[in-house]
N, C-alpha and C positions, 0 to 999 in steps of 0.2 A: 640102581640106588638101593643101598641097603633102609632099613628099618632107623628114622632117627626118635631116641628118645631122649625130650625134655620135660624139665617140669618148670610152674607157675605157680606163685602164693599170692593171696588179696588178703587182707584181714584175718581172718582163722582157715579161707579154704584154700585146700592144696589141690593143684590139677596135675598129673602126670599124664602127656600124651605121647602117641606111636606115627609119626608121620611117614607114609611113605610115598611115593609115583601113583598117581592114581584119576580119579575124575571127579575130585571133589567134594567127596560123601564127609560128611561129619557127621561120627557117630559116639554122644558122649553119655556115658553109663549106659550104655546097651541100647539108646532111644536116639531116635535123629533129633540133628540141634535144635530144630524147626518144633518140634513138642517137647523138646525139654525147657525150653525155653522159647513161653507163649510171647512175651512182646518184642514190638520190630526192636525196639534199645540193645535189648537183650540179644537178639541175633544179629543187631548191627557191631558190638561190642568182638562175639567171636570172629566175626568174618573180615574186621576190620584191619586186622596185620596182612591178610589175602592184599585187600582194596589197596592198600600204601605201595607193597612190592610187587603190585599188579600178577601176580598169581593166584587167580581165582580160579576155579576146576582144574588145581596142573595138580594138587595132591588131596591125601585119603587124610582123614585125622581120627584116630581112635584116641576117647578120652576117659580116663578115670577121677573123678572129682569128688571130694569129698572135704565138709565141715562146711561151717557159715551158710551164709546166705546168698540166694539163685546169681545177685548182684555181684556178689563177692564171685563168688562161683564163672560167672561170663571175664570178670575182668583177669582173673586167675590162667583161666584158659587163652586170654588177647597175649598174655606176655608171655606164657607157655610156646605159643604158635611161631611168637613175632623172635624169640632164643632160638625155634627148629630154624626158620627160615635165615638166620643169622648164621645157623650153622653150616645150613647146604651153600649158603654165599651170602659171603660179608659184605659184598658190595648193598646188599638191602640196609645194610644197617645205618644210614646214614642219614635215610628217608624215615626207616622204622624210629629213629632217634630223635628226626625234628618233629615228630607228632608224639614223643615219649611215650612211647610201646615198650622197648626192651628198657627204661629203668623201672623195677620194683619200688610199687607203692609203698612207704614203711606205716602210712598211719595204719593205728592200731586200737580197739577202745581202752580207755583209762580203765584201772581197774576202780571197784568199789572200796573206801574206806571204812575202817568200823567207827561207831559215832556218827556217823554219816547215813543221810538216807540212798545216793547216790554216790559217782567220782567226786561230785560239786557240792551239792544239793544238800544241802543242810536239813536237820531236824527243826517243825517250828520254834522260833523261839521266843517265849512269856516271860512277859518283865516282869508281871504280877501276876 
């Protein structure tokens, strides 16, 4: 099995990963997933596209991740993983799609308007 590369977006972070045959090492930004990401949520989020197509230790995952937040960051890397494994066999995808792994999440935060303290959040406002 050659080298499959996908990538994964959450909010502002972009995950590009290297999956290949291997014994289940995740390694993303040069640190295993297990210290890059201190809570169980957080490592239950990557390993989760594994748990669905019941491939757990069958592959290596090298990951490069960058922009947003650790959150944004773990769920970037779930649908990154959950496209590789669609790609080595489609038959995953069916599972991966009744627990919505392979659709990308579109929300996005609203941006700020001027006159505004926030997206929403108005300036106080004095009637006298």
């Amino acid at each position: 099995m050659e080298v499959i590369n996908t990538s994964g977006r959450r909010k502002t972070s972009v995950a590009r990963i290297y999956m290949t045959k291997g014994s289940g090492n995740i390694e993303v930004n040069g640190r295993d997933y297990k210290t890059y990401f201190s809570t169980p949520t957080l490592q239950y989020y990557v390993t989760q596209s594994f748990n669905v197509s019941k491939t757990a230790n069958e592959y290596d995952v090298k990951v490069n991740v960058a922009g947003g937040g650790i959150t944004g960051q773990a769920q970037a890397i779930r649908l990154a993983i959950a496209k590789a494994l669609v790609e080595i066999n489609p038959e995953y995808k069916k599972d991966l799609r009744a627990e919505g792994l392979v659709t990308r999440d579109p929300r996005m935060v609203e941006r700020k308007k001027f006159g505004q303290k926030k997206a929403r959040a108005r300036f106080q406002f004095s009637k006298r």
